[in-house]
C-alpha positions in Angstrom: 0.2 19.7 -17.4 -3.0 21.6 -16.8 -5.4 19.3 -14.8 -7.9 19.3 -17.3 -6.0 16.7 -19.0 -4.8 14.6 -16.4 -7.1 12.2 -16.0 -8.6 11.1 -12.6 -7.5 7.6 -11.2 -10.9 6.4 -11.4 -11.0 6.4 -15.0 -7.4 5.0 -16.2 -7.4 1.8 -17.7 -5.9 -1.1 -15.6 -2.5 -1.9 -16.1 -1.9 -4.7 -18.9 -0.6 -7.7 -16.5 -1.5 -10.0 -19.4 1.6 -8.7 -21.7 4.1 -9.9 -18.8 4.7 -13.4 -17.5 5.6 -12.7 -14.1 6.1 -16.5 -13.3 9.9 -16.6 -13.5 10.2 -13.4 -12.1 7.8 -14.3 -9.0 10.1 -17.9 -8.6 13.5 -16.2 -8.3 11.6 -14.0 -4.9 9.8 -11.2 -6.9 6.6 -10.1 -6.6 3.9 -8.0 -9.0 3.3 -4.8 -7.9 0.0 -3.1 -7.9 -0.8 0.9 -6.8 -4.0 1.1 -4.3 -3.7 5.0 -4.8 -1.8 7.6 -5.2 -0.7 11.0 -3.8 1.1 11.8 -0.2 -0.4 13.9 2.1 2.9 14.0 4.8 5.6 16.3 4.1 8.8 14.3 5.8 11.8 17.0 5.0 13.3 14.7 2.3 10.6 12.5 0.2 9.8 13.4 -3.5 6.4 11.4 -3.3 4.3 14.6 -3.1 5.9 16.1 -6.3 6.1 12.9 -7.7 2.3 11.8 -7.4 0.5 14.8 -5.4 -0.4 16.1 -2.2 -4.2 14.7 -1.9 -5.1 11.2 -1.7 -6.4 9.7 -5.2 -7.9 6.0 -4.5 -8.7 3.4 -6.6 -11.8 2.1 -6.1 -11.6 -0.5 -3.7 -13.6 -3.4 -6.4 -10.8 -1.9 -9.6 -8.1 -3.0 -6.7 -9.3 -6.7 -6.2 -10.6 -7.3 -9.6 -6.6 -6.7 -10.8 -5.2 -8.8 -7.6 -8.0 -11.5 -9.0 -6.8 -11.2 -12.9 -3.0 -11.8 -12.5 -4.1 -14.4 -10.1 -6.7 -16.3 -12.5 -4.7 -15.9 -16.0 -0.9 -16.6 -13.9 -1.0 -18.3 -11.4 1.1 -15.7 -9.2 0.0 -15.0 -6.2 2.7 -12.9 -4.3 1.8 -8.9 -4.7 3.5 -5.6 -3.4 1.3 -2.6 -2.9 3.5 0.6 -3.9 1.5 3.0 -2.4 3.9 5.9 -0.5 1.9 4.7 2.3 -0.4 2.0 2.6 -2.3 2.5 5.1 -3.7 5.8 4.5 -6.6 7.1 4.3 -7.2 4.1 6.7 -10.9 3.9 5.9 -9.8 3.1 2.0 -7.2 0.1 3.8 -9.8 -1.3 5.6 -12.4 -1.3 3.0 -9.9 -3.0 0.9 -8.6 -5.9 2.9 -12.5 -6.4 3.9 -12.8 -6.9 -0.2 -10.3 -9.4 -0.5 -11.5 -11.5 2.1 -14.8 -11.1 1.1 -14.0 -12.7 -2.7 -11.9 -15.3 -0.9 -8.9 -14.1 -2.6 -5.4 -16.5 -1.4 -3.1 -13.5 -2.6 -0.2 -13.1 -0.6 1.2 -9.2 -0.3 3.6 -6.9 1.6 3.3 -2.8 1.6 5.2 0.4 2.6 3.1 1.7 5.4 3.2 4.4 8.1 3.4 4.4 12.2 1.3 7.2 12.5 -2.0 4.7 11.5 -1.2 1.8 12.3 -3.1 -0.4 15.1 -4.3 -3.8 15.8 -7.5 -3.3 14.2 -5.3 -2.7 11.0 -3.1 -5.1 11.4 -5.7 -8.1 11.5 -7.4 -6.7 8.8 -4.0 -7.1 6.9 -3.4 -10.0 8.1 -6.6 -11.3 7.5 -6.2 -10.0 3.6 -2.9 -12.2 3.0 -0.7 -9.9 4.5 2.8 -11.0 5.4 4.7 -8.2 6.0 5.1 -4.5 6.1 7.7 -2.0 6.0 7.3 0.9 8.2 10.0 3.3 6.9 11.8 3.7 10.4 14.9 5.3 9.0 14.9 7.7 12.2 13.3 6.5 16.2 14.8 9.3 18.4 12.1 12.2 18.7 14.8 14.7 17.5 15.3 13.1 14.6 11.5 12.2 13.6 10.8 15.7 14.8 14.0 17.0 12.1 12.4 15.0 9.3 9.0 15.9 9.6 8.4 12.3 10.3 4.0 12.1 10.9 4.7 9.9 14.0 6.5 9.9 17.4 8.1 6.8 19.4 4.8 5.8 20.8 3.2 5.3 17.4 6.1 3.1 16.4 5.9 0.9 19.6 2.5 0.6 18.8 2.6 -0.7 15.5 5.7 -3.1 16.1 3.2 -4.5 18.9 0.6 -4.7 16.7 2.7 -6.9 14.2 3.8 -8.7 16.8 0.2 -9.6 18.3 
């Protein structure tokens, strides 16, 4: 598709929450998922996320984000969200200004997402916390250095002992 017609995430229309009831769905352990951007700037050996969404970082704006969380929260009643981002927690500054934004509206959303080793600290992690974070999923499928190294992984041993202390903490 030439880019000319694809438009830019600033300008799609949010996704229509209100034609789903995600109560029963939400009671039986689910969750509503919601997409803080999109693209994938790493290049680990065997992930389709930069054909599947790009290889530049496209964020929502950070308000857009909250004011969806917000909705689905006011007109349901749900409360329990799943960011779907490739990775979370990058660009970090886009994260941070986020979670500051739900705190700041005094949101009581509960939410998990995929994030990445590579950025992930204790600054972060409060922040997330802070937000109504209650869990994340780091994508450790490989620890040895060969092995991150052989996947193109963005992060090394160190980086993952940091951010498992960081949860921890």
């Amino acid at each position: 598709i030439p880019t000319s017609f694809v438009p830019s995430i600033e300008t799609l229309a949010p996704p229509a929450h209100q034609l789903l009831d995600y109560r029963p769905y939400v009671q039986r352990g689910g969750f509503v998922s919601v997409q803080a951007k999109r693209g994938c700037a790493f290049k680990c050996d065997y992930c389709v996320y930069p054909q599947l969404e790009g290889t530049k970082y496209r964020n929502r704006p950070v308000e857009a984000i909250v004011d969806e969380l917000e909705a689905v929260v006011r007109t349901q009643g749900v409360r329990q969200f799943f960011f779907a981002d490739s990775v979370f927690n990058v660009p970090r500054a886009h994260t941070l200004d986020l979670c500051h934004a739900i705190r700041r509206r005094g949101l009581d959303a509960r939410w998990m997402a995929y994030t990445n080793s590579a950025r992930f600290d204790d600054e972060l992690a409060h922040a997330m916390e802070a937000a109504g974070c209650l869990g994340v999923e780091f994508g450790l499928d490989a620890v040895t250095e060969k092995m991150l190294h052989t996947w193109r992984k963005p992060f090394h041993q160190r980086d993952i002992q940091r951010s498992l202390q960081a949860c921890h903490d």
